[in-house]
N, C-alpha and C positions, 0 to 999 in steps of 0.2 A: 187485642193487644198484639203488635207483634215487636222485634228488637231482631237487628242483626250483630252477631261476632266475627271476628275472625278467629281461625284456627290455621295450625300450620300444615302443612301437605300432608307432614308423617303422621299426623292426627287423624288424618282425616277418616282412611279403615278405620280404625281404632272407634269413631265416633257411629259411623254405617255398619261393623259388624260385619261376621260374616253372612252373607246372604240379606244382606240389612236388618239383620236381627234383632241388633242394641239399638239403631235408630226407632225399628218400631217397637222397641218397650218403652224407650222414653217416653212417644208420642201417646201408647196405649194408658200406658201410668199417668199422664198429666194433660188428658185430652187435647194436645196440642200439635200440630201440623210441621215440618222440621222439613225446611228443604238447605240439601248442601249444594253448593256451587263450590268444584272442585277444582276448577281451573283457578277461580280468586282467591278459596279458600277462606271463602263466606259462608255463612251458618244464617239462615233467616229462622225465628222461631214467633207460629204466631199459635194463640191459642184466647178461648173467650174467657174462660176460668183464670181470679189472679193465681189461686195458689196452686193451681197446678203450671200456670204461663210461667212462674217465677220460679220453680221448682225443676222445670225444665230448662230455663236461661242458668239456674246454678249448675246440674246437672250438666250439660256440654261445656259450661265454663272449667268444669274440674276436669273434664277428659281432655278437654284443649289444653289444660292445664300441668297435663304426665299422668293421672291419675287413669289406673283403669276402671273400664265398665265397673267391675263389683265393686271395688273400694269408691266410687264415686256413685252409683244404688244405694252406698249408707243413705244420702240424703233424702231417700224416698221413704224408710225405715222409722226414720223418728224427725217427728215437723221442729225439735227446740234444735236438731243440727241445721250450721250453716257455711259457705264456703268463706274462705278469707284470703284474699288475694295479698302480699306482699310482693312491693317492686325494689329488685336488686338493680335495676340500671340506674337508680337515682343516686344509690351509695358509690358502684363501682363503675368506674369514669372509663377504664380499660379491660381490654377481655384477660389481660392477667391476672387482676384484681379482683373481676367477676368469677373466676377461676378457683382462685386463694377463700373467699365466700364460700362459694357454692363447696367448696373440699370441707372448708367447717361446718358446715352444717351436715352434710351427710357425713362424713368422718370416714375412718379408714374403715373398708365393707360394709358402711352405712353403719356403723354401730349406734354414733352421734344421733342420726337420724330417727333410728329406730329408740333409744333410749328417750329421747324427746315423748313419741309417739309414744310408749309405754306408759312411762308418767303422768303423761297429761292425757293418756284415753282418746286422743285425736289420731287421723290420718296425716298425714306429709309428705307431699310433693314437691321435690325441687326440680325444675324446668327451664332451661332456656335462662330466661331474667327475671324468672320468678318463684318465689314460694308459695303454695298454697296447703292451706290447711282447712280441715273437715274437723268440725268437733261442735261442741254443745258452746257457748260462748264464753264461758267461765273458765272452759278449758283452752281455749283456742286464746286467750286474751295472756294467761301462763304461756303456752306454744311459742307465742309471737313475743312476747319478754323475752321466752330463752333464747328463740333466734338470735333479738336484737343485740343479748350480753355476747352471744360469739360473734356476729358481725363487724360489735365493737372491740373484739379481741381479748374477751373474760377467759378466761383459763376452763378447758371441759369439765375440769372438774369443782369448779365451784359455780358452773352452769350448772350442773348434775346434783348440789347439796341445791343450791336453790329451789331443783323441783320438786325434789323429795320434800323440803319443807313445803312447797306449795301444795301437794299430794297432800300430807297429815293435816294442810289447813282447810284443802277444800274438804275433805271425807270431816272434819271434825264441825265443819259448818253443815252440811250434809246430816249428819247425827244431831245435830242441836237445831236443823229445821225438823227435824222427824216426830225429835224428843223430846 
């Protein structure tokens, strides 16, 4: 199997590590072969294994994504996590607009961001014209909700009672699969 991405320039260390360290974990972790072509700022990944080839294709998708090395290794840690890519250039037609998005979501010192991320037990990256998030799919599907109510201009703080109740209903579905 192989698949090529693109990633942006400033990604790219970021994706090689220092001394090529993060590229060859990925490859060691998902027996997969990872050449970067840094001038086009192409990613080729090929490997014979699916669930490590595909493991790998999420894995540099999240780095290319904002995400670093360690918060994008979550995906190696637990197989029910997955990446989920959200496109902000579909919504926001001008770089002001994409601008005014991108400020609501992460919020004033990212607090939006990180409250998101706390609630919902997921990772969050916001990049360029994109959101991505790391989480279990239950949660990630909450994550991408909350985004959408502030995208659509919900007020944070009834973006914030929403996950709270989402919170008390995934943990009480949680106990009632246990129980």
């Amino acid at each position: 199997m192989q698949q090529e991405t693109r990633i942006t320039k400033e990604r790219i260390g970021v994706l090689i590590g220092k001394k090529g360290i993060t590229k060859r974990e990925i490859e060691e972790k998902t027996k997969t072969t990872i050449l970067v072509d840094s001038e086009e700022g192409l990613v080729s990944i090929e490997g014979e294994e699916a669930d490590g080839f595909l493991r790998a294709v999420e894995v540099v998708k999240a780095i290319a994504r904002g995400f670093s090395p360690e918060r994008a290794f979550r995906l190696f840690e637990d197989e029910d996590l997955y990446l989920e890519l959200m496109e902000l250039s579909d919504i926001a037609d001008t770089p002001t607009k994409l601008e005014r998005i991108r400020g609501r979501i992460i919020g004033r010192d990212g607090k939006s961001r990180s409250q998101i991320e706390d609630l919902t037990n997921t990772e969050i990256s916001v990049y360029g014209k994109t959101v991505a998030i790391i989480g279990m799919i239950e949660r990630v599907k909450v994550a991408r909700e909350a985004i959408e109510m502030l995208i659509n201009g919900v007020s944070h703080e009834s973006v914030y009672a929403f996950l709270d109740r989402k919170k008390r209903e995934l943990k009480q579905d949680m106990l009632n699969y246990y129980y």
